[in-house]
MIPA-289883 format. One record per atom (N, C-alpha, C): x, z, y. Coordinates in steps of 0.02 Angstrom, whole numbers, padded with zeros to 5 digits, always signed. Layout:
<recs>
XZY/...
</recs>
This chain:
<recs>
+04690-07151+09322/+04744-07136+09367/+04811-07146+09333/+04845-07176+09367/+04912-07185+09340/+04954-07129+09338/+05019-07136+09284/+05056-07088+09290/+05128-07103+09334/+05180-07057+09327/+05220-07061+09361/+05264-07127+09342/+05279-07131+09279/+05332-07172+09255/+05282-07251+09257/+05222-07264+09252/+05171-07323+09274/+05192-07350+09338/+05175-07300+09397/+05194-07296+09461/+05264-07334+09487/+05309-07292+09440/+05382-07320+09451/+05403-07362+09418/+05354-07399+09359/+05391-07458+09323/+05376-07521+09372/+05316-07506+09402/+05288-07571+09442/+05318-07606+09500/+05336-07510+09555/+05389-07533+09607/+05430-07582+09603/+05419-07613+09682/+05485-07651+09688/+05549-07584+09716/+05581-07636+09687/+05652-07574+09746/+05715-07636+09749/+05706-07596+09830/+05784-07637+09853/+05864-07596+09872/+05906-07653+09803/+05959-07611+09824/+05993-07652+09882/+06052-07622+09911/+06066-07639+09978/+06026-07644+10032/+06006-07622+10035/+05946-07631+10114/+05988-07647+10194/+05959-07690+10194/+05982-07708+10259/+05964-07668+10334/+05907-07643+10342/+05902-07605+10390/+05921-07523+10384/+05958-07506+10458/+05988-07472+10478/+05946-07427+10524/+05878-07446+10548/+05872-07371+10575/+05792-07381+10521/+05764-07319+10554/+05702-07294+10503/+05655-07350+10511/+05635-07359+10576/+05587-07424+10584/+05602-07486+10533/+05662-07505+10530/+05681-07581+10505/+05712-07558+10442/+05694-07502+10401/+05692-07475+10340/+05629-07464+10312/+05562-07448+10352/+05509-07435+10346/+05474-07512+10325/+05518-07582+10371/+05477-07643+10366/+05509-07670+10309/+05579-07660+10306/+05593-07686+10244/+05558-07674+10169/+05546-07619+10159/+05503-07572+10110/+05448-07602+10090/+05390-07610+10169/+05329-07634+10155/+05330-07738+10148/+05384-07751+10176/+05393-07818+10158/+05396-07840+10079/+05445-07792+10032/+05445-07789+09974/+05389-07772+09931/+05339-07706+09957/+05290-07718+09920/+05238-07757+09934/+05242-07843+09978/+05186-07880+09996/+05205-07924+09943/+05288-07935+09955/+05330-07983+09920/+05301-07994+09843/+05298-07925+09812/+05303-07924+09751/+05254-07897+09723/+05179-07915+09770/+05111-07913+09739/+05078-07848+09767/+05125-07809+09765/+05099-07750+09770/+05058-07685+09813/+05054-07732+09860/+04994-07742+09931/+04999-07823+09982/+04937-07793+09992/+04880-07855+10006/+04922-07860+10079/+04952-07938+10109/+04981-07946+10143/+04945-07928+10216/+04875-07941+10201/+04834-07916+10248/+04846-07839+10278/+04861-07818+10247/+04864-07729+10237/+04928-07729+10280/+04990-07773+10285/+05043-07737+10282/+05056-07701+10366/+05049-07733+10406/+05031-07723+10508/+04994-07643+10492/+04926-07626+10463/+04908-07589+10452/+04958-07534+10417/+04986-07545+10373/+05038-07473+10329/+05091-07470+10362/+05125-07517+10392/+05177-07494+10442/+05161-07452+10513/+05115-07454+10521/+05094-07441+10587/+05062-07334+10543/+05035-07350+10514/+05021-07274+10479/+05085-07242+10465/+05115-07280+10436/+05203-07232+10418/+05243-07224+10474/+05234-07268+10519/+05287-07263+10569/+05244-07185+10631/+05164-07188+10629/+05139-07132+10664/+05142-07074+10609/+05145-07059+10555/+05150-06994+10527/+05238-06973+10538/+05263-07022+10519/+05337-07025+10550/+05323-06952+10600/+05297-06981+10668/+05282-06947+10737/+05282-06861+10736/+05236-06872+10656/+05216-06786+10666/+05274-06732+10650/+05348-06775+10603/+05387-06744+10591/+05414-06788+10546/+05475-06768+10533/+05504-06811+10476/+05516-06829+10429/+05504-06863+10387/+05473-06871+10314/+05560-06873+10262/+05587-06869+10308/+05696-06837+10288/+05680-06781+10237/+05692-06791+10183/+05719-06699+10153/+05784-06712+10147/+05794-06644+10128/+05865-06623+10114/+05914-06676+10035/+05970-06686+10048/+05998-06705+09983/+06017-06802+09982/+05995-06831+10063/+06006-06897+10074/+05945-06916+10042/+05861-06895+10056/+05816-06902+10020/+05773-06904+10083/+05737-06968+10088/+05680-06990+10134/+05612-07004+10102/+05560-06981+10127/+05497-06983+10080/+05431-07029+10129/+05445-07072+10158/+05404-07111+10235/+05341-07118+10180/+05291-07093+10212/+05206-07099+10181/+05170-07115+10246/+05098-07145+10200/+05061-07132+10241/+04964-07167+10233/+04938-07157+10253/+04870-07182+10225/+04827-07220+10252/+04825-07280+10218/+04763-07331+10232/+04710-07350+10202/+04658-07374+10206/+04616-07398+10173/+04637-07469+10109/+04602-07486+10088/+04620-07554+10031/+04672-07546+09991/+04703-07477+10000/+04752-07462+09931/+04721-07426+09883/+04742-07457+09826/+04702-07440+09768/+04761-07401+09712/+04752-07329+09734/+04797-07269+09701/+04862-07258+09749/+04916-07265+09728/+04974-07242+09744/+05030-07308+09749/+05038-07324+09803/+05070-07403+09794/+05139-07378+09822/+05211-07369+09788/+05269-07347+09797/+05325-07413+09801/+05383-07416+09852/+05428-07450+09862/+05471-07406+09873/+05558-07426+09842/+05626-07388+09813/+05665-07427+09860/+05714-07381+09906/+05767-07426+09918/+05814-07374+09935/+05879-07405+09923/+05937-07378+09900/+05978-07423+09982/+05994-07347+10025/+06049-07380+10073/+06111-07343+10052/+06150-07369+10046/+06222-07300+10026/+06245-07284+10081/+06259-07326+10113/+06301-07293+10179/+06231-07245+10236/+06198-07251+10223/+06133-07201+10223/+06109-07218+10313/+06067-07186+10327/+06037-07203+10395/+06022-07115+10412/+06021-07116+10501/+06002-07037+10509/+05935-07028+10502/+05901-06986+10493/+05808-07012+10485/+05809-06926+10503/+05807-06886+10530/+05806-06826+10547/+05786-06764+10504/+05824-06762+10446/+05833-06717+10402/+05858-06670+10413/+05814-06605+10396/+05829-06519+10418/+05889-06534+10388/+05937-06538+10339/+06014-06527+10326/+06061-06569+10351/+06025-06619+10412/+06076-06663+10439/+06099-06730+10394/+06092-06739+10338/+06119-06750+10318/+06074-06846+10310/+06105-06911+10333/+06100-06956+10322/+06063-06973+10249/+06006-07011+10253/+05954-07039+10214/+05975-07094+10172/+05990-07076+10110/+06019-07153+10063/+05951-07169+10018/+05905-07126+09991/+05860-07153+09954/+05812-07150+09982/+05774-07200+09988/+05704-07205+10020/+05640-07224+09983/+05603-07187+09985/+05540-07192+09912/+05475-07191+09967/+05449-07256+09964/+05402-07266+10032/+05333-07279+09961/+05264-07221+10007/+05211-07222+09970/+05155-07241+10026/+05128-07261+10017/+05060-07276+10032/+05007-07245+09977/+04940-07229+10014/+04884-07206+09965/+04844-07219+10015/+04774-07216+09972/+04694-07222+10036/+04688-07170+10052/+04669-07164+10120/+04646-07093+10134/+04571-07059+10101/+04557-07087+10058/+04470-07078+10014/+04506-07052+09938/+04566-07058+09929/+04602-07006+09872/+04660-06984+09888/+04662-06963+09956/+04728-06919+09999/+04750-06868+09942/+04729-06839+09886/+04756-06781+09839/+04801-06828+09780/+04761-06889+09769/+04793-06916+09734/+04866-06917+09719/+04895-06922+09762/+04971-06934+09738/+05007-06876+09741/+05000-06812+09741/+05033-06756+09744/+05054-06738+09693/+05018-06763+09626/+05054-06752+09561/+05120-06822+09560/+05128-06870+09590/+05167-06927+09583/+05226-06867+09634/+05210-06844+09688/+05265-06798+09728/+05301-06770+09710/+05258-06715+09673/+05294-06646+09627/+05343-06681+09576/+05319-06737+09544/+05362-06752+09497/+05438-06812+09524/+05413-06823+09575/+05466-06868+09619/+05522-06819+09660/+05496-06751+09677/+05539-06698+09683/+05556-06670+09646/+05555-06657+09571/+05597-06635+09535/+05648-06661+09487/+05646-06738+09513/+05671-06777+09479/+05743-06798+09539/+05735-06810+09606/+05761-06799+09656/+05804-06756+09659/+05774-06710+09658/+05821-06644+09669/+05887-06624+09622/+05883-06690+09579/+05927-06666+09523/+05992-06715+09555/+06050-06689+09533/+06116-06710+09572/+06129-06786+09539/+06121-06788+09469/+06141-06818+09423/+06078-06884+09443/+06020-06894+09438/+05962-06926+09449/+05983-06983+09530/+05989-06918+09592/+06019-06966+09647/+06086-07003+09644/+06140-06975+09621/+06186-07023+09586/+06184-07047+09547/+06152-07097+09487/+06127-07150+09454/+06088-07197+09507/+06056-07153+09550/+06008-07209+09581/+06036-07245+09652/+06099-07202+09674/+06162-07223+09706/+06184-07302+09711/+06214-07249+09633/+06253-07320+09571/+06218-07368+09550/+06167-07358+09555/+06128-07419+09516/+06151-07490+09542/+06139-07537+09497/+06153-07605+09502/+06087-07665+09483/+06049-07621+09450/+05979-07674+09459/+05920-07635+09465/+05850-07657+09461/+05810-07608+09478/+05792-07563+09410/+05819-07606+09343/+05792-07561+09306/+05848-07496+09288/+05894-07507+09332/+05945-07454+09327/+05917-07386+09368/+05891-07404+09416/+05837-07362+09453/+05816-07321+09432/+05719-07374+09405/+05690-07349+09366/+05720-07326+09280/+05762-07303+09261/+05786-07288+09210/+05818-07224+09232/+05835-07213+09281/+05874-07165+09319/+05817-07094+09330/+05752-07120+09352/+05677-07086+09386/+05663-07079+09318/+05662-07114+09284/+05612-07098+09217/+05643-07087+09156/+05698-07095+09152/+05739-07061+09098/+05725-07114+09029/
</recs>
């Protein structure tokens, strides 16, 4: 099983993102991780369609301009994560109101649904830090990002 900083060296992440509401933030995400190996293009109709219905059950928005869109399919093998950075942020329906600038989109199989909860805990405490979401703001390439998450 991979660790956190494995996880996040592999991600793709996009800065500037072009889409503006959650849907056409959700495709951009999974377009990047077909783009860049990191799921099976076959898969991708399938993981959009899972993120966009867990979407449904409530909103994957936390607090702090922090969006967490998951969701579970078969043929993923562990924890497959995509980073994107909107600054001028999108509304995605966050209990503090507050417009969505970082978006950390996961996929997992539903046959190791526990799996990634240690990749969570440590993606929320790293989040939550003031200093961590402003670097990853600012960032200017991806390894400014990942350097930002993983210290």
């Amino acid at each position: 099983m991979e660790n956190f900083e494995e996880i996040v060296g592999k991600c793709p992440v996009v800065l500037g993102m072009r889409g503006r509401t959650f849907p056409e933030i959700v495709a951009e995400l999974i377009d990047a991780m077909v783009s860049s190996g990191g799921l099976d293009s076959s898969l991708r109709d399938s993981a959009e369609t899972a993120i966009l219905e867990r979407e449904q059950l409530g909103s994957t928005a936390i607090s702090s301009g922090i969006a967490i869109p998951h969701g579970y399919i078969e043929g993923v093998n562990g924890t497959c994560v995509a980073i994107g950075v909107l600054r001028e942020g999108a509304e995605c329906g966050a209990a503090d109101g507050a417009p969505s600038r970082i978006f950390v989109l996961m996929l997992n199989s539903s046959k190791a649904a526990t799996g990634h909860i240690k990749f969570l805990v440590s993606l929320n405490q790293r989040l939550l830090q003031a200093p961590v979401r402003e670097a990853i703001l600012a960032a200017e390439t991806r390894e400014d990002v990942v350097t930002a998450l993983c210290g």
